[in-house]
N, C-alpha and C positions, 0 to 999 in steps of 0.2 A: 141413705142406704143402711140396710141393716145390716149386722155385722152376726157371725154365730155366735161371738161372746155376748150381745144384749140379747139374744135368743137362750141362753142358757142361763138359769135361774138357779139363785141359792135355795137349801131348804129355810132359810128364814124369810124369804125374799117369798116364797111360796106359801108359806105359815101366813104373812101377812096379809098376801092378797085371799087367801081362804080364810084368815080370823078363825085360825086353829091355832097349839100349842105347835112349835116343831117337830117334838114326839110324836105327835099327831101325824105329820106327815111323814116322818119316817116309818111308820106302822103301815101309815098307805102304798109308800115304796116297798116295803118289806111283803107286803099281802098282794103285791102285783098291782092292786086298785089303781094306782098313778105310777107311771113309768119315772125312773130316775136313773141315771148312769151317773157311776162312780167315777171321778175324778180325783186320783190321790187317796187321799181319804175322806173326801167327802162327797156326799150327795149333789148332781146337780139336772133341774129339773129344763127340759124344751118349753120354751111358752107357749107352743102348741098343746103340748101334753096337757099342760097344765090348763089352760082355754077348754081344750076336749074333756077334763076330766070335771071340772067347775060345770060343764054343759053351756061355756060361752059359747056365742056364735061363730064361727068362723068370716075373717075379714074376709071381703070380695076380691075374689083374685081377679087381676086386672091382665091379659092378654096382650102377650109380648114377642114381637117378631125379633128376632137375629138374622142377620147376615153372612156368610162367609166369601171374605173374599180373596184370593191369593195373587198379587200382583208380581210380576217377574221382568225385569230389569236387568237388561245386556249391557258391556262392553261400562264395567261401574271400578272407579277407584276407590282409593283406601277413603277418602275427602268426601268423597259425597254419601258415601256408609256411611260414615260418623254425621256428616250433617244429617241424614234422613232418619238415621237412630236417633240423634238427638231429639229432633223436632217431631217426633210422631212419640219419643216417650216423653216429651214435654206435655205434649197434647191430653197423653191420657192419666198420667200422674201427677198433673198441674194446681193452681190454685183453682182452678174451675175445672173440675173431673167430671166427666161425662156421668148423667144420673143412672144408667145402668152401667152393671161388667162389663169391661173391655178385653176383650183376650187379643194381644200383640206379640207375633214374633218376627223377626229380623233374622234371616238364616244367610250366609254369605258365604260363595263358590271363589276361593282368590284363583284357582288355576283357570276355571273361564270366567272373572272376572265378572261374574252374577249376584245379583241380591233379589232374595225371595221374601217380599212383608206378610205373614199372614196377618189377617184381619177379622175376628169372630166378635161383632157389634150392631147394638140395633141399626134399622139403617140411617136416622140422623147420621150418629157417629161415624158409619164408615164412611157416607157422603163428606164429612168432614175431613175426614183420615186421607180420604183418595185425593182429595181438593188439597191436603197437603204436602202428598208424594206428588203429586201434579205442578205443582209451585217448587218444590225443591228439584224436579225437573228442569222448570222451565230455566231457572236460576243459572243450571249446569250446563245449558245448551249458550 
């Protein structure tokens, strides 16, 4: 997975892959020619911008479904909160982390004793997620 910071390119880092001086690219920053945003005090370049401005191709973007799902859970103690938090942020913060973003939230009602998971994941993962709110289920029955 990529991260914004490997997405975000130094001007020497950008010098190199253009095989310019780095004045060079700050001149092209400065003239509009290649977008750069200042960070601190220095330049730093998108490696898009930089692909688009080179006239690299652009990588094929590959088509991606998400899910959203909202599961809601009556008559829940302090005991099974904590195991179903545990195990569903174990799941997605783990040594093996799901290859796309997983957006997880845990909201919990103590006066009517409810717990709301949301779930925003391809559908593997939420298949996975629901397979383990279903088990921490079965557990508590």
């Amino acid at each position: 997975m990529r991260t914004l910071a490997s997405e975000l390119l130094t001007v020497d880092l950008v010098a190199e892959a253009l095989t310019v001086h780095r004045k060079t690219v700050l001149r092209f920053i400065r003239e509009g020619r290649l977008r750069g945003t200042k960070v601190g005090n220095q330049y730093r370049v998108l490696r898009s911008d930089l692909n688009a401005f080179a006239g690299a191709p652009e990588a094929p973007r590959s088509t991606t479904a998400r899910v959203t799902s909202i599961i809601d859970i009556d008559d829940i103690d302090i005991a099974f909160l904590q195991r179903v938090s545990t195990v569903l942020m174990g799941a997605v913060n783990g040594s093996e982390r799901p290859a796309t973003p997983v957006s997880l939230d845990v909201a919990h009602d103590p006066l009517r004793q409810r717990v709301k998971v949301v779930v925003v994941a391809s559908p593997g993962d939420t298949s996975m997620l629901l397979k383990l709110v279903e088990a921490c289920l079965d557990s508590a029955r």
